[in-house]
C-alpha positions as CSV (number, residue, x, y, z in Angstrom):
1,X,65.6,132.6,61.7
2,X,67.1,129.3,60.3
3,X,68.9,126.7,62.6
4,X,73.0,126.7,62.5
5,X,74.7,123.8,60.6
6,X,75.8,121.3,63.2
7,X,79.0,121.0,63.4
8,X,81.2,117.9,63.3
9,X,81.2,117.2,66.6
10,X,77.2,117.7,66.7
11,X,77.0,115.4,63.8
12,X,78.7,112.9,65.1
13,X,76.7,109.3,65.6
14,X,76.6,108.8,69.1
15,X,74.5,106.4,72.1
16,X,72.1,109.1,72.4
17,X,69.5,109.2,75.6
18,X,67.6,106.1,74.3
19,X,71.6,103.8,73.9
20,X,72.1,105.1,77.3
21,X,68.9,104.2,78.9
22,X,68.8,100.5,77.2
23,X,72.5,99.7,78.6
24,X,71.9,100.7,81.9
25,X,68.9,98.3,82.0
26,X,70.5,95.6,80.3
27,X,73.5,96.4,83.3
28,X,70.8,96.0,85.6
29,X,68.9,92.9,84.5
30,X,72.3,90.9,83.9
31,X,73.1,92.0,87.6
32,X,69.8,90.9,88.6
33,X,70.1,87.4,87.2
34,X,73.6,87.1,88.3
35,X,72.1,87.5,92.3
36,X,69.1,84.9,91.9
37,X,71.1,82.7,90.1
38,X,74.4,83.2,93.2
39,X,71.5,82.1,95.3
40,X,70.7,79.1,93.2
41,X,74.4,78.0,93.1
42,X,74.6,78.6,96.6
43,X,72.4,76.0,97.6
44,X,72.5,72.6,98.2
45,X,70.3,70.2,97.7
46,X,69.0,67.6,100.1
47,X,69.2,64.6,98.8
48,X,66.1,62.3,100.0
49,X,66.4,58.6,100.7
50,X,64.8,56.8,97.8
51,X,64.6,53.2,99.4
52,X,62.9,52.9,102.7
53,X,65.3,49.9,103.4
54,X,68.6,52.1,103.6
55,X,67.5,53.3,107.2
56,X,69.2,50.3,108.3
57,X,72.6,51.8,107.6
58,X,74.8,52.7,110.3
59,X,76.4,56.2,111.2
60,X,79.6,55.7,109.6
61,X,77.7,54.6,105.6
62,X,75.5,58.2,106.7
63,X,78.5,59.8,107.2
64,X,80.5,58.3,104.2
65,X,77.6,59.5,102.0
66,X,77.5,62.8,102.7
67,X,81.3,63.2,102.8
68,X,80.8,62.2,98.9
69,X,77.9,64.6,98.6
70,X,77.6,67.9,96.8
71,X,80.5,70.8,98.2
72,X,78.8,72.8,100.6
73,X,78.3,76.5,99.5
74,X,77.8,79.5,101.0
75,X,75.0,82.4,99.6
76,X,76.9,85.1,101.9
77,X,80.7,83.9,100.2
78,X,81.2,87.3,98.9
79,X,80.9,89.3,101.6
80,X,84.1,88.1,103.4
81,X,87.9,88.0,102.1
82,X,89.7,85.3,100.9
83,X,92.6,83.5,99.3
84,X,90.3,81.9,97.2
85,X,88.0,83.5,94.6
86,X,85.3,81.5,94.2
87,X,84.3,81.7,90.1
88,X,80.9,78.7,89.9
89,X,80.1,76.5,92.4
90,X,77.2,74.2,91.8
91,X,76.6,70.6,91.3
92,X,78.4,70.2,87.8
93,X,81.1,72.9,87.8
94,X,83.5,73.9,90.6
95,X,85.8,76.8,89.9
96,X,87.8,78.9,91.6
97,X,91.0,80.6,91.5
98,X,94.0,80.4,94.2
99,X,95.3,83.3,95.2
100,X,99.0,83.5,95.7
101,X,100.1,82.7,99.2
102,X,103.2,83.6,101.7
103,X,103.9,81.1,104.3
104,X,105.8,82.6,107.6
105,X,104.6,86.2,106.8
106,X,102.8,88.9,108.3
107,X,100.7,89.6,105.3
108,X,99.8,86.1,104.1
109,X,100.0,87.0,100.3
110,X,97.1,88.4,98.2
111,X,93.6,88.0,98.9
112,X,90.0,89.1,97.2
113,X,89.5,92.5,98.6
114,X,93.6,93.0,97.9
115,X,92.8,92.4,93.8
116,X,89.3,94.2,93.9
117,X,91.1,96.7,95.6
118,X,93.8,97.0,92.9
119,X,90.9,96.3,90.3
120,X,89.4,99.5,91.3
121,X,92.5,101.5,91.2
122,X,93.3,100.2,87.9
123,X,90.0,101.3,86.6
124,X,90.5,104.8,87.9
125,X,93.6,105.6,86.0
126,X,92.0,103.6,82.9
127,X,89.2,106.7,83.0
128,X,90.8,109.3,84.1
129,X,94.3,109.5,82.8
130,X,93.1,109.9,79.2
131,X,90.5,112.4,80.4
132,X,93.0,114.6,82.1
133,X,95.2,114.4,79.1
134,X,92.2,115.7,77.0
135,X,91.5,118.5,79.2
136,X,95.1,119.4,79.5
137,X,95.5,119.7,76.0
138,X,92.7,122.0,76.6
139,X,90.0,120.5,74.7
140,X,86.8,120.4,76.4
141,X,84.9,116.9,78.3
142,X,82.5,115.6,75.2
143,X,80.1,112.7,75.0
144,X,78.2,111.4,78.4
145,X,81.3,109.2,78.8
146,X,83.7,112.4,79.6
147,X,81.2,114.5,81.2
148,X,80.0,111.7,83.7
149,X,83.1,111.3,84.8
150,X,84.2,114.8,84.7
151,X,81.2,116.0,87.0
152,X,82.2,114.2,89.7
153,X,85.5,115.9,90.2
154,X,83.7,119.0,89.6
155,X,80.9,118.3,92.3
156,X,84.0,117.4,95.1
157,X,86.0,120.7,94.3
158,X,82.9,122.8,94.3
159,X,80.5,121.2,96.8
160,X,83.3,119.6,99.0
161,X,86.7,120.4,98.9
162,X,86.1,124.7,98.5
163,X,83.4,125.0,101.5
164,X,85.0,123.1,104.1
165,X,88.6,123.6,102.9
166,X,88.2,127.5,101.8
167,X,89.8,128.7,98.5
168,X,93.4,128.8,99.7
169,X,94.0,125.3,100.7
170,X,90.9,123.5,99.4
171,X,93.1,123.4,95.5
172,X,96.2,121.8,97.6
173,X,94.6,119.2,98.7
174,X,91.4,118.2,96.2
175,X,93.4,115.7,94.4
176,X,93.9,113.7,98.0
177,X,89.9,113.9,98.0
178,X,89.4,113.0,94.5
179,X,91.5,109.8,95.1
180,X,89.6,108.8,98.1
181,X,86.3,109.5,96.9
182,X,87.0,107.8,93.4
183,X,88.4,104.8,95.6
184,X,85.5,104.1,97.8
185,X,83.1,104.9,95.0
186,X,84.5,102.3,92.1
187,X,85.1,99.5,95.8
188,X,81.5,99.6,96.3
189,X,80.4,99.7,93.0
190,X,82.4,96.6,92.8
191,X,80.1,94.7,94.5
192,X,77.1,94.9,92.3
193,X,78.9,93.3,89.2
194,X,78.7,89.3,88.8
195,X,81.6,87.7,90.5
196,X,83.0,90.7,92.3
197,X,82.8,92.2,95.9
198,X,82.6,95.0,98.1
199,X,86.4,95.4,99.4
200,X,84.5,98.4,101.6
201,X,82.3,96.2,103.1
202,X,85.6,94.7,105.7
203,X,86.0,96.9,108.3
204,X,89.7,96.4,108.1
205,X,89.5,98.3,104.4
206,X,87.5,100.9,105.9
207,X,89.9,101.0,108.7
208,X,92.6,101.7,106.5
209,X,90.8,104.5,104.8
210,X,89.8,106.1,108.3
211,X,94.1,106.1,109.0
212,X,94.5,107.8,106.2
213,X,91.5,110.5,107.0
214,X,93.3,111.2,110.2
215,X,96.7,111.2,108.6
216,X,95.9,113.7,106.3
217,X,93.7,115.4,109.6
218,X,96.8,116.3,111.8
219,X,99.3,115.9,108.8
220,X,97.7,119.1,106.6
221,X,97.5,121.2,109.5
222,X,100.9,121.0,111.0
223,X,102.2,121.5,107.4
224,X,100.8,124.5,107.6
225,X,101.1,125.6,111.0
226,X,103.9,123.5,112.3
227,X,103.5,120.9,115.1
228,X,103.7,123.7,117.8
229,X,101.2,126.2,116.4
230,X,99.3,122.8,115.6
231,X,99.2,121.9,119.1
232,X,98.9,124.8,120.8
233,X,95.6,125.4,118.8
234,X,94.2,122.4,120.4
235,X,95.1,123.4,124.0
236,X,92.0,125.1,125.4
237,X,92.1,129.6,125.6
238,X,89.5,130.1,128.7
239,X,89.5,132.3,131.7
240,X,89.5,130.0,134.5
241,X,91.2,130.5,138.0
242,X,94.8,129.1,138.3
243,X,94.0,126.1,140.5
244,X,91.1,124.8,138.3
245,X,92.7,125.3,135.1
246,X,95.6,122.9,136.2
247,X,93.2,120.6,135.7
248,X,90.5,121.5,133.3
249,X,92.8,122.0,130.5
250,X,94.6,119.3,130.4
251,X,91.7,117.2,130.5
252,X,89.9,119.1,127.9
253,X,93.5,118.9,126.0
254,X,93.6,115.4,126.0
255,X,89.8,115.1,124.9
256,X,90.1,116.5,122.2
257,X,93.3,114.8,120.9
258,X,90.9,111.5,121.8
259,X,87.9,113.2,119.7
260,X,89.8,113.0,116.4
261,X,91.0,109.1,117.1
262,X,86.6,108.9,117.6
263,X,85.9,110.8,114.5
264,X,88.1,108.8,111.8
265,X,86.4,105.4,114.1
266,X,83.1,106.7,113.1
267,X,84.3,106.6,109.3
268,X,85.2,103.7,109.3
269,X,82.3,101.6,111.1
270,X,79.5,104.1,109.1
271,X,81.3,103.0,105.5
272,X,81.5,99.3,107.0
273,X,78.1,98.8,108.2
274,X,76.1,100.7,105.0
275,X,78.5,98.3,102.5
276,X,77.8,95.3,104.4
277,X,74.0,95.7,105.3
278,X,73.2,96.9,102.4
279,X,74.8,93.5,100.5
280,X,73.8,91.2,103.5
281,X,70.0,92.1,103.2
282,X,69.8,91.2,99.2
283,X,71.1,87.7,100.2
284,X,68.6,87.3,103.0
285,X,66.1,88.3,100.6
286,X,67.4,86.0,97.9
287,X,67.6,83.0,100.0
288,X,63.9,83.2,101.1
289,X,63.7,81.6,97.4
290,X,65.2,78.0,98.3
291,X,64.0,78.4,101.4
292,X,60.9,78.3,100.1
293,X,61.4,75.7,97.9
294,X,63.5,73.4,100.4
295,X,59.9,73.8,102.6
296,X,58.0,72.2,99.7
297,X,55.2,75.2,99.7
298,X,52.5,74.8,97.1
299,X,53.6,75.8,93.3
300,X,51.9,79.1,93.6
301,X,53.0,80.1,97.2
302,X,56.5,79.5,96.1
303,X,55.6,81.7,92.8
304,X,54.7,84.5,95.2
305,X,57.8,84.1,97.1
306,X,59.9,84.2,94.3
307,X,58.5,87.1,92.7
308,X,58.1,89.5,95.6
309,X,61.7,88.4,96.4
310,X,63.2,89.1,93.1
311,X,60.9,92.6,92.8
312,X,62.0,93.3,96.5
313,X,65.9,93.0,95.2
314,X,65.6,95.1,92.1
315,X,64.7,98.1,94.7
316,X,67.1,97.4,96.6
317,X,69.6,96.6,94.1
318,X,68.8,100.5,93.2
319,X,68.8,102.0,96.9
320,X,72.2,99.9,97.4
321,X,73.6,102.1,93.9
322,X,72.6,105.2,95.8
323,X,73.8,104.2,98.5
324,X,77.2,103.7,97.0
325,X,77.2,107.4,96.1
326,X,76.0,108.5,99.2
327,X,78.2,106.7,101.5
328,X,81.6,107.9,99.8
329,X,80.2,111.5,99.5
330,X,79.8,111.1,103.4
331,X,82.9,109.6,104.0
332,X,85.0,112.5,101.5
333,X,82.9,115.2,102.9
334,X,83.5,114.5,106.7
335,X,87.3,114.0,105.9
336,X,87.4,117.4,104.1
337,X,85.0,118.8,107.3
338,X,87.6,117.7,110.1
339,X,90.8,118.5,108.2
340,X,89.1,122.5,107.6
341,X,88.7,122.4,111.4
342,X,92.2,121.4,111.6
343,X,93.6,124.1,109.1
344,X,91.3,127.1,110.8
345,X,91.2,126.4,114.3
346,X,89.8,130.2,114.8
347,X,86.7,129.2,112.9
């Protein structure tokens, strides 16, 4: 039996498997030297006293001296916010861009997580605007590019949204769980290009997220039931004696109002602390490097350092793009959990 003629689209020169697999390698060594070389930068080198005679000199020429000295740097710079983002800083170039600032407001103008933040939107719609207008023209996903993309909108509406949600409600709200998972996912993928950060590794990011979790908690059921129904769902239905249930049920009442303030806390401190760990040990690993080298080890001991180091950091660097996954499939999945509690109390 002979073989079809491929067809146009089948024909078509693409990346094929072997494209694919040499990008995603080149991604990862140009990511790779982008860390050990952060680390570099980061460091500052002690200058040694080259004449024996200048031990003479009195605090103040010491202290002039190293007020004229190289900038001082920070390794960990990109794991906190700031109106500054810092570009190169070593001991030729120093580059960095001001961030527009308000004086006498509350919100003090824009800061680093604020554009990665808006970086990571911007990307979304880049993808997926086109893609939906594809689709809705009703021509199918084609290419890894479209189908990537496209499976991860499939995997929240089947896997997520549908089980915890049911089938009723879970196509209402799967966009609001698309949008948050797609945020947190491109925020903390962020963080592994040169020059960028984890916005989702500040607790206040993550806070905001978990206030919209338990917006969207109380805020789909009483849409659907209505703020009575809502709360009389929550009031506890047991058979105690008249006396003791005075008590009991308003206790229990106001436990569980407290339980859902706990459960979007939870979300944001688990998002926060995998983000930041995660990008917190790579440095620490990193910087036993010029540690290393500041201590003045033997040629080869320093070797062995720097090669375990930069072999320990390539795992890593691929547990920390799991992670990245994981942690916004965790945070999406336990949003879409609590609000299906909310929506069926009698389950």
């Amino acid at each position: 039996m002979t073989r079809p003629a491929a067809t146009a689209a089948e024909a078509r020169p693409g990346w094929g498997p072997s494209g694919w697999r040499w990008l995603a390698s080149g991604l990862l060594l140009t990511i790779l030297a982008w860390k050990v070389w952060s680390v570099q930068a980061a460091h500052t080198p002690v200058e040694q006293h080259h004449k024996a005679d200048t031990t003479h000199h009195d605090a103040s020429d010491h202290d002039d001296h190293h007020d004229h000295g190289p900038p001082h740097r920070d390794p960990f710079h990109h794991l906190s916010d700031s109106h500054s983002w810092e570009i190169l800083n070593n001991d030729y170039i120093q580059l960095s861009i001001d961030l527009p600032r308000i004086e006498g407001a509350i919100v003090k103008g824009l800061s680093k997580f604020m554009v990665l933040e808006l970086i990571a939107a911007g990307a979304i719609l880049a993808i997926y605007i086109p893609l939906a207008r594809r689709l809705q023209d009703g021509r199918p996903p084609r290419g890894a590019w479209d189908n990537a993309f496209e499976v991860l909108l499939t995997f929240i509406r089947n896997e997520v949204a549908k089980p915890n949600l049911g089938d009723h409600d879970a196509d209402r709200y799967v966009p609001f769980l698309w949008t948050l998972f797609l945020f947190i996912l491109f925020n903390n993928l962020l963080g592994m290009l040169p020059w960028m950060g984890s916005a989702t590794g500040n607790l206040y990011v993550t806070g905001g997220l978990a206030l919209v979790a338990f917006v969207m908690m109380h805020g789909a059921a009483i849409a659907k039931m209505g703020a009575w129904h809502y709360l009389e769902s929550l009031w506890p239905h047991m058979h105690v004696p008249f006396l003791m249930g005075l008590f009991l049920k308003p206790m229990i009442f106001i436990i569980e109002l407290l339980g859902t303030v706990i459960k979007s806390g939870v979300l944001a401190v688990r998002l926060f602390a995998n983000i930041f760990a995660g990008h917190t040990v790579l440095a620490m690993i990193l910087v036993f490097i010029v540690q290393s080298y500041d201590a003045q080890v033997h040629d080869v001991v320093w070797g062995t350092i720097a090669g375990a180091s930069v072999l320990g950091v390539v795992a890593l660097s691929l547990l920390e793009l799991f992670v990245a996954f994981l942690q916004s499939y965790i945070f999406v999945f336990l949003t879409a959990l609590f609000m299906g509690m909310a929506l069926h109390p009698q389950h």
